[in-house]
C-alpha positions, 0 to 999 in steps of 0.5 A: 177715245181721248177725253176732252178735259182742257175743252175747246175744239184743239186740245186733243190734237196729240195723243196721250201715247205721243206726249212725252214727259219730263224725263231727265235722260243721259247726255249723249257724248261724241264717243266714235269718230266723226262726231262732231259738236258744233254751235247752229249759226244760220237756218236755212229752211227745208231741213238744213242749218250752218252750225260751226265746230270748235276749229271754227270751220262752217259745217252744212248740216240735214236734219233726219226725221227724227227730229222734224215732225213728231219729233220735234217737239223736244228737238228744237233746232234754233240759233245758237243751239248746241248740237252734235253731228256726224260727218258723212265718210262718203261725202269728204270730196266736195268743199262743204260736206254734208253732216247728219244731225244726231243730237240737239242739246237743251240748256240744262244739258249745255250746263252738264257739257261744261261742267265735264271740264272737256277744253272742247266746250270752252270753243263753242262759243256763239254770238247768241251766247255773248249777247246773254253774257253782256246782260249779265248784272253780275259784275256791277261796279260803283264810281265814287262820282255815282256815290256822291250823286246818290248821297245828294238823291237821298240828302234832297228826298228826306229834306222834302219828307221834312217838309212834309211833315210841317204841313198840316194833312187835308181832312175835308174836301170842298166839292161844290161849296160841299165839306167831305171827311175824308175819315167818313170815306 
């Protein structure tokens, strides 16, 4: 039996055997044809999403059960989220086909796909991904208006420490008719 070190009635609930470990695995690419990347755009409950590929066509995808239940905990499908899917040979007659999915990429391994230098990653782009880069602080740029703001700021706040070094400090306080030193607290 599992002991209960973390204590409290809901910390046993997954098994030692189910946990997974951090493991730096291998990023699966598309090798075969009919593997597709594409970028999740809308969640549609009981299993399904919307993901668009890198020509921008929208693709209906099922999750396998893979990666609902158990597996899920290291297979979270969200917006935005890179994925890899597989088209169904059997299904290409109907408007929308429905694709499989067969791998859901983190952000570590998003960073990876980049930095193969494959044109196909510059195309998965995201409105979750332009929201990041717009709080992106990087590229911040000074007007000379904001200069010279700056410059008044500092002018006025070491004027006033100037002022303050003229005043004599408080020793005492008078609390009821009472004289407090302040050097006795």
């Amino acid at each position: 039996m599992v002991k209960n070190q973390d204590g409290g009635n809901k910390s046993k609930r997954t098994a030692r055997k189910l946990v997974t470990g951090p493991v730096d695995r291998k990023v699966r690419l598309a090798y075969e044809e009919g593997e597709i990347y594409a970028v999740v755009t809308k969640m549609l409950g009981n299993g399904m999403f919307h993901a668009n590929d890198p020509e921008g066509k929208e693709r209906l995808c099922v999750m396998r059960n893979k990666f609902r239940g158990r597996g899920k905990r290291d297979n979270i499908v969200t917006l935005g989220c890179w994925v890899l899917i597989g088209e169904r040979e059997f299904e290409s007659s109907s408007s929308k086909p429905k694709c499989d999915l067969l791998e859901v990429y983190t952000d570590v391994e998003k960073m990876k796909l980049k930095k193969t230098g494959n044109p196909i990653f510059d195309k998965l782009k995201s409105e979750h991904d332009n929201k990041i880069d717009e709080t992106n602080t990087d590229n911040i740029s000074f007007e000379s208006g904001d200069t010279e703001k700056y410059k008044e700021l500092l002018e006025s706040i070491e004027a006033s420490d100037h002022k303050n070094e003229n005043k004599k400090p408080i020793e005492t306080i008078n609390m009821d008719g009472d004289q407090v030193d302040i050097d006795d607290i």
